[in-house]
C-alpha positions as CSV (number, residue, x, y, z in Angstrom):
1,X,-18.8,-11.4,-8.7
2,X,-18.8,-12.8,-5.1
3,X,-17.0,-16.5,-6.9
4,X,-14.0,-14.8,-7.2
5,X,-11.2,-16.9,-5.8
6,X,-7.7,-15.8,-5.8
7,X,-5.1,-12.9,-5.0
8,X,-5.7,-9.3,-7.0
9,X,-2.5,-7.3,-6.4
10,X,-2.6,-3.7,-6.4
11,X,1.0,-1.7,-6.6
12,X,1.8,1.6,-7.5
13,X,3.1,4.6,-6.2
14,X,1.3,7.3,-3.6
15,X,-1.5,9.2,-4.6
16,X,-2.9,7.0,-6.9
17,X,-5.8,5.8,-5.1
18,X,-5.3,2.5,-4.6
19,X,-6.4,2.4,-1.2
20,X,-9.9,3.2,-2.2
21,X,-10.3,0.8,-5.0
22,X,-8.7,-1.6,-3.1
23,X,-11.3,-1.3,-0.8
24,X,-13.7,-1.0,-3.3
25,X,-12.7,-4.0,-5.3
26,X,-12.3,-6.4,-2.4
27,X,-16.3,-5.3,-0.9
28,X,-17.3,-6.1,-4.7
29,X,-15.6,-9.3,-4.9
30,X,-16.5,-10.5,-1.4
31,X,-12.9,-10.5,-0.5
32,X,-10.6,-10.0,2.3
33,X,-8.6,-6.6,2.3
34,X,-5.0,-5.7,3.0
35,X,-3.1,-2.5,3.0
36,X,0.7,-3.6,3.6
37,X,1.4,0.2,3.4
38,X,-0.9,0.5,6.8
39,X,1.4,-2.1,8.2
40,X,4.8,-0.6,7.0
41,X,3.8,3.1,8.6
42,X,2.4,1.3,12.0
43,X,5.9,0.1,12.1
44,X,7.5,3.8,11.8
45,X,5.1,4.7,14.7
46,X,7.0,1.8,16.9
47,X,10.5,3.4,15.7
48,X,9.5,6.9,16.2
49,X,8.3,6.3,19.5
50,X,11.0,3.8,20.5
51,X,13.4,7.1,19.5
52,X,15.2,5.0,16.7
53,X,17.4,7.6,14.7
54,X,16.2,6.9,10.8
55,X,20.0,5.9,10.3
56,X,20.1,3.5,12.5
57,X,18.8,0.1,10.5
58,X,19.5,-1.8,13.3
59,X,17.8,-0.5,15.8
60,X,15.2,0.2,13.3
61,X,14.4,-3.7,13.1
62,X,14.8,-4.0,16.6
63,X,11.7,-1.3,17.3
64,X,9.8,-3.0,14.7
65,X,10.5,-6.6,16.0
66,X,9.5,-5.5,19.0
67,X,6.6,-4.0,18.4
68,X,3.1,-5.8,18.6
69,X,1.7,-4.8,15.4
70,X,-2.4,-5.6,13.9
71,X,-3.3,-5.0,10.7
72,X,-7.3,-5.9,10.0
73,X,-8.6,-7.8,7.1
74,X,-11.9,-6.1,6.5
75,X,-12.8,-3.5,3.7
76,X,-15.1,-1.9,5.5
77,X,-13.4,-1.4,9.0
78,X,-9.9,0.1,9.4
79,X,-8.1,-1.6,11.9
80,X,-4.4,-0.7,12.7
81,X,-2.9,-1.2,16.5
82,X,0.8,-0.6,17.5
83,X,1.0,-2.3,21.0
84,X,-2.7,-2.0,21.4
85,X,-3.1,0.7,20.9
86,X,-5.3,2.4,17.8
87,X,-3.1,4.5,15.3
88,X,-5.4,4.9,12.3
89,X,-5.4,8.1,12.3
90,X,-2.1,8.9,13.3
91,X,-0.2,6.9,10.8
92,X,-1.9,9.1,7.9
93,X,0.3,12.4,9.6
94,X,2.6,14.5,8.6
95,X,5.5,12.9,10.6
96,X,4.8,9.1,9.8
97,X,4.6,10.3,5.9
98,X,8.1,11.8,6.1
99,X,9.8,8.7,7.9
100,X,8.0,5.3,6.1
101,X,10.9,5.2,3.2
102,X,13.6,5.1,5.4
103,X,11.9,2.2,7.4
104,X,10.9,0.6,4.6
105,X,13.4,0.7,3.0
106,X,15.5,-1.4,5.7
107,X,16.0,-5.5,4.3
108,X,14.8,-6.9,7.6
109,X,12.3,-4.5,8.4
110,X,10.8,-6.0,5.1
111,X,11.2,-9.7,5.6
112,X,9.5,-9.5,8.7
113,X,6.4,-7.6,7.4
114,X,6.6,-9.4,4.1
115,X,6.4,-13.0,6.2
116,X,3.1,-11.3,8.2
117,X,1.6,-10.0,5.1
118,X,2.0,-13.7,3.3
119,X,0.1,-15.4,6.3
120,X,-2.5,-12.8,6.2
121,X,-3.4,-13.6,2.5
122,X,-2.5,-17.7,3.1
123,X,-5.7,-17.4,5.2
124,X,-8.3,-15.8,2.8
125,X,-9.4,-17.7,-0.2
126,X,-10.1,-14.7,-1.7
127,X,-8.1,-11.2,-0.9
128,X,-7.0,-7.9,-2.7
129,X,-3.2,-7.0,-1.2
130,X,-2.3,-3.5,-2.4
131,X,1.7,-2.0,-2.0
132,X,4.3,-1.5,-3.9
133,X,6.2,-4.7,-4.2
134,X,3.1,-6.8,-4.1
135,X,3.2,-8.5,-7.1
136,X,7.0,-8.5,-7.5
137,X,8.1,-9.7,-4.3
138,X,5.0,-10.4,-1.7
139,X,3.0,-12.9,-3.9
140,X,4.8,-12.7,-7.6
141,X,2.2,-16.4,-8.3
142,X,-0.9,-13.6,-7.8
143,X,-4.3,-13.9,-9.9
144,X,-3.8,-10.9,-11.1
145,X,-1.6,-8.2,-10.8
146,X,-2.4,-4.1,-11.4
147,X,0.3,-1.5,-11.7
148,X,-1.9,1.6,-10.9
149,X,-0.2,5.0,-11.7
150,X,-1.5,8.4,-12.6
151,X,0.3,12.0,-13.8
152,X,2.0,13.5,-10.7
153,X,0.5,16.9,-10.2
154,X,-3.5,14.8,-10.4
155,X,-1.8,12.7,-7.2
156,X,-0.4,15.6,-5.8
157,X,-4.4,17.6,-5.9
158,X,-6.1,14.3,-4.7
159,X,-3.7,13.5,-1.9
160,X,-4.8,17.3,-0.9
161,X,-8.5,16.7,-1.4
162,X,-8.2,13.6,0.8
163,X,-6.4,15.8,3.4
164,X,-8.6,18.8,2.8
165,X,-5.9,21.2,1.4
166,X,-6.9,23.6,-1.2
167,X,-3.9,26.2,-0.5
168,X,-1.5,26.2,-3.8
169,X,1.3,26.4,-1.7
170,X,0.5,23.7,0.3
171,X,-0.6,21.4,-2.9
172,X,2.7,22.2,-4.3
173,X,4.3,20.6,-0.9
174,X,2.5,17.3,-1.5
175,X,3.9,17.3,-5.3
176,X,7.3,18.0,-4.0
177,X,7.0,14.9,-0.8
178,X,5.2,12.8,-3.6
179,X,8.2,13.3,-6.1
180,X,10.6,12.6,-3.2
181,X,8.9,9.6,-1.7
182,X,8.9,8.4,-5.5
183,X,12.7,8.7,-6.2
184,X,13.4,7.3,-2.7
185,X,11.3,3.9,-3.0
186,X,12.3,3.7,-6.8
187,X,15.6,3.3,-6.5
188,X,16.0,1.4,-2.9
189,X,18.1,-1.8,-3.2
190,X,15.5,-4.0,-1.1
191,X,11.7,-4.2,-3.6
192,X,12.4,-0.8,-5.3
193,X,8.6,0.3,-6.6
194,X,8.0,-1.0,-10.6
195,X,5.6,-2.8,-11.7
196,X,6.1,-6.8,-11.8
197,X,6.9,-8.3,-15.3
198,X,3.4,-9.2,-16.2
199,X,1.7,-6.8,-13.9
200,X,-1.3,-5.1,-16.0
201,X,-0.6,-1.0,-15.6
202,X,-4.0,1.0,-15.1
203,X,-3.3,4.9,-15.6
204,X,-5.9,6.5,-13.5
205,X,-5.2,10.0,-14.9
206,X,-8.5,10.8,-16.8
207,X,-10.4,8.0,-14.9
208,X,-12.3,8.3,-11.5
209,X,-12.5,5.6,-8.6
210,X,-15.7,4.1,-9.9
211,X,-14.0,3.8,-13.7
212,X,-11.1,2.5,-12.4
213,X,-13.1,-0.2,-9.6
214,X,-14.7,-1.5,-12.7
215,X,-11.3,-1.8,-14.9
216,X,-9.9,-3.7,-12.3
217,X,-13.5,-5.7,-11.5
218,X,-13.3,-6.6,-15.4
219,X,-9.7,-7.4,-15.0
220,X,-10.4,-9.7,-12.4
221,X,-13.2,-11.6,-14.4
222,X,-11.1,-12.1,-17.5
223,X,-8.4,-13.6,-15.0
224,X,-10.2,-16.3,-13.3
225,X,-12.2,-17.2,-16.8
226,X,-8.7,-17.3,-18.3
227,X,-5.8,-18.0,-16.0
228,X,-2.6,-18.0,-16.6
């Protein structure tokens, strides 16, 4: 399905894996890629090592307007550099995890990243963009728009097989971060997580990656045979 022209929007909270199908979905469709989460948690690595306090807003923009941050394009190679320097790895950590909401959540924090993330796509004739206010705020005109969600505690045991945690205690950690990160991006006054108006929700629950790349694949067909 390489014709595929247009902007697929994938939104939903953590754990769902819509990184991977994002991926997966933009190599089928011979599209560009972008994880705007990738970009919001390189911009916690400039405020945690500017030394921002996480109740400072102000300085938190600063830090991030500061901060030369790259963001690739490409499903098949990661690319993600804070001042030139590769943090790929590091923004997937323990202490990025615990301080993206707060920097998300601050107003220009977002319009500065949301203005990146919109040139980004303005330069692909084809991309899949996956977030959490993708379709509702980012690009609310998008082809097509997915809501993917899936039962808590089957986020919380593949967000530990992705980090290679099989201890109970430490799967019931993830549940508890995944619950809190949740409540705290729900209910933020600045592109609170839901899914857009006329965003198609995908429950991922009893469905693995390839069932789901294909749901959205198919979704994606019907879209550009019928638009809106």
């Amino acid at each position: 399905m390489n014709g595929f022209r247009g902007q697929v929007t994938l939104d939903g909270p953590s754990g769902t894996g819509k990184s991977s199908v994002a991926r997966d979905v933009a190599t089928r469709l011979g599209a560009a890629y972008l994880d705007t989460g990738a970009m919001y948690r390189a911009a916690t690595v400039a405020v945690l090592d500017a030394g921002v306090d996480l109740d400072d807003p102000e300085g938190i923009a600063r830090a991030v307007a500061e901060a030369d941050i790259e963001v690739g394009t490409s499903a098949e190679t990661e690319v993600v550099l804070v001042d030139g320097e590769d943090v790929a790895v590091r923004i997937r950590g323990t202490e990025v995890t615990r301080a993206v909401s707060p920097v998300s959540a601050v107003p220009a924090v977002r319009r500065l990243l949301v203005e990146r993330q919109r040139a980004l796509v303005a330069a692909a004739e084809a991309v899949v963009v996956e977030g959490r206010d993708i379709g509702t705020v980012v690009l609310p005109d998008a082809t097509l728009k997915i809501y993917l969600t899936a039962a808590p505690e089957v986020r919380a045991e593949r967000r530990a097989g992705q980090l290679g945690v099989t201890d109970p205690a430490r799967i019931a950690h993830i549940a508890a971060d995944l619950r809190r990160r949740d409540a705290y991006d729900s209910s933020r006054a600045d592109s609170p997580l839901r899914p857009a108006a006329d965003a198609i929700v995908v429950d991922s629950t009893g469905l693995d990656r390839a069932a789901v790349v294909e749901r959205v694949l198919d979704l994606a067909g019907t879209a550009v045979r019928d638009p809106a």
